[in-house]
C-alpha positions as CSV (number, residue, x, y, z in Angstrom):
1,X,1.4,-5.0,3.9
2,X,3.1,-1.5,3.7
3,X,5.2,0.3,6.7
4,X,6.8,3.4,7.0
5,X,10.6,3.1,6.1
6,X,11.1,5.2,9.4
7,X,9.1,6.5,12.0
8,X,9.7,10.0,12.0
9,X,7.7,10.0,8.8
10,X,4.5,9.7,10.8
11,X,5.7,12.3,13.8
12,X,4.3,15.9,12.3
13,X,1.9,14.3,9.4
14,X,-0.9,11.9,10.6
15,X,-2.0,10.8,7.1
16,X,-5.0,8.1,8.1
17,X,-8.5,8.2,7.9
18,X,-11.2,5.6,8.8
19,X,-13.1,3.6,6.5
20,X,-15.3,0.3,6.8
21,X,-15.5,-2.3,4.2
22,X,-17.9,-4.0,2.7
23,X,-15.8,-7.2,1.8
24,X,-13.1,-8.9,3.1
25,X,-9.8,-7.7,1.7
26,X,-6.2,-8.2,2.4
27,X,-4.0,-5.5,4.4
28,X,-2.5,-3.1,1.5
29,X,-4.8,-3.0,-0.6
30,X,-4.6,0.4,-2.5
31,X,-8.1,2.4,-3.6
32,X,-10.2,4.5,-3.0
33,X,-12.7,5.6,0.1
34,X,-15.9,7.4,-0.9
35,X,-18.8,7.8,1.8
36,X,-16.8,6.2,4.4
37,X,-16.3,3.3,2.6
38,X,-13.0,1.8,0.6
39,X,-12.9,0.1,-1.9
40,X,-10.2,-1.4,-4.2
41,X,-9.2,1.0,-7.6
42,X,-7.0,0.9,-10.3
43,X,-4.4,4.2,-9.8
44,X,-5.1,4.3,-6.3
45,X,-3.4,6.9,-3.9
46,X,-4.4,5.4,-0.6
47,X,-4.0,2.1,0.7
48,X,-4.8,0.2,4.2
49,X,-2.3,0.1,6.3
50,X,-3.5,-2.0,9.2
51,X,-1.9,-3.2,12.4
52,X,-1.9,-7.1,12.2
53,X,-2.4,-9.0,15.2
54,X,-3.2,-12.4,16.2
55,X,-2.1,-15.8,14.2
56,X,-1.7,-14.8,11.1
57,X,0.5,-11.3,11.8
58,X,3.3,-10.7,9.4
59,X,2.2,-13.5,6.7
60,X,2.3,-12.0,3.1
61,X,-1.7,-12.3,3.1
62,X,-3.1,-10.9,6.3
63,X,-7.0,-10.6,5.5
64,X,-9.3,-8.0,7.3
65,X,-13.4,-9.4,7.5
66,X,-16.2,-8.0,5.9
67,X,-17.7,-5.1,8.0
68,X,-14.3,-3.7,9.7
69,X,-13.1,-0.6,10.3
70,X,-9.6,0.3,8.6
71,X,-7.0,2.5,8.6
72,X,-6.4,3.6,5.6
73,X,-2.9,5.7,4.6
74,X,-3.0,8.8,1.8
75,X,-0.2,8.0,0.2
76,X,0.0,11.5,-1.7
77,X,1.1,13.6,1.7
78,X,4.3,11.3,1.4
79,X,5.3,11.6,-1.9
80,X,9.3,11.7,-2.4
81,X,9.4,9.6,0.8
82,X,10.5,6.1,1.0
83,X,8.0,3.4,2.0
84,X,8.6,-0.7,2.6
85,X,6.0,-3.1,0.8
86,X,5.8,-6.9,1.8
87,X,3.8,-10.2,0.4
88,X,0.5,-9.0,-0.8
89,X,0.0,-6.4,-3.1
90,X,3.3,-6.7,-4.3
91,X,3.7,-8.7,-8.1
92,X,4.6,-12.0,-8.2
93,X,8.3,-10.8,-9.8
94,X,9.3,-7.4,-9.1
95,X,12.8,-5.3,-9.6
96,X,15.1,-2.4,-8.9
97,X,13.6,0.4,-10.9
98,X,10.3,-1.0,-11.5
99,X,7.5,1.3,-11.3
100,X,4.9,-0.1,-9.4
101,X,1.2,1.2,-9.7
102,X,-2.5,-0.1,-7.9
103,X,-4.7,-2.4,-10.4
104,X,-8.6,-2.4,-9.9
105,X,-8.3,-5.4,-7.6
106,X,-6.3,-3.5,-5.2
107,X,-2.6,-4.9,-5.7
108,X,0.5,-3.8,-7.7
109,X,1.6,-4.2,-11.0
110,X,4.9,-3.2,-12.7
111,X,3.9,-0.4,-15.5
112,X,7.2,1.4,-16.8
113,X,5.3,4.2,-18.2
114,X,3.0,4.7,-14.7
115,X,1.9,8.1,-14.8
116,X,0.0,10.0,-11.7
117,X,1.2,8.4,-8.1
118,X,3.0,5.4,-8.0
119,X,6.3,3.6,-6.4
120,X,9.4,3.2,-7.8
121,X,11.4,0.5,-6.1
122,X,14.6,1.2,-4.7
123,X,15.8,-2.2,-2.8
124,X,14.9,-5.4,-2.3
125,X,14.5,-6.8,1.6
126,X,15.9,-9.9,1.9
127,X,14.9,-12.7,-0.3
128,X,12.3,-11.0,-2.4
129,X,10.4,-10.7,0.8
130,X,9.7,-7.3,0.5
131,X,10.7,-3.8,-1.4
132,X,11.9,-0.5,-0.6
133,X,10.0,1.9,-2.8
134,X,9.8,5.8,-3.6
135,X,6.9,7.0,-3.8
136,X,6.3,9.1,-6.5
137,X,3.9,11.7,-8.1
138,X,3.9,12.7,-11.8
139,X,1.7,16.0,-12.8
């Protein structure tokens, strides 16, 4: 799941668009939308950030069905700006400094020479329950 490290991020920039899906997928996934469509990509500068609700709200897998419509964040109009990453798509292991970019299947991996948009965490929340990262652009 991803979140805004604050809200006045989102007050003069309304980064989302709306895609459907064709498969279910977990909140955060990072990729690609094409055709009104997402779908998971490897160096991927957009991501769905969902609102969770219901029973499963807040676990580090929230899954979204088949056919739904998502919001879906471009990461790129906040780059330089921090952003907070929990439970799925983050790595299994993950550090201060690591550079985190979006594999094919939608979730993170640690790659220290990442090149294009990626995030470099800054913090860990509590007990490896989440990071703080930067997110960052490189030409």
């Amino acid at each position: 799941m991803l979140k805004f490290n604050s809200i006045g991020q989102i007050e003069h920039n309304y980064a989302f668009e709306d895609a459907v899906i064709d498969t279910d997928m977990y909140n955060g996934a990072f990729g690609s939308v094409s055709d009104g469509k997402f779908t998971t990509a490897a160096t991927a500068t957009k991501a769905i950030m969902q609102l969770e609700n219901g029973d499963d709200a807040g676990l580090d897998k929230y899954v979204i069905k088949a056919g739904s419509h998502v919001r879906i964040v471009d990461l790129e109009k906040f780059v330089g700006q921090k952003i907070e990453v929990y439970g799925y798509p983050l790595p299994a292991t993950v550090a201060v400094g690591n550079k985190l970019e979006s594999e094919a299947a939608g979730t993170l991996k640690v790659n220290g020479s990442a090149a294009g948009l990626y995030l470099e965490v800054e913090s860990i929340i509590g007990n490896n329950q989440g990071v703080v990262a930067k997110i960052v652009k490189n030409a």
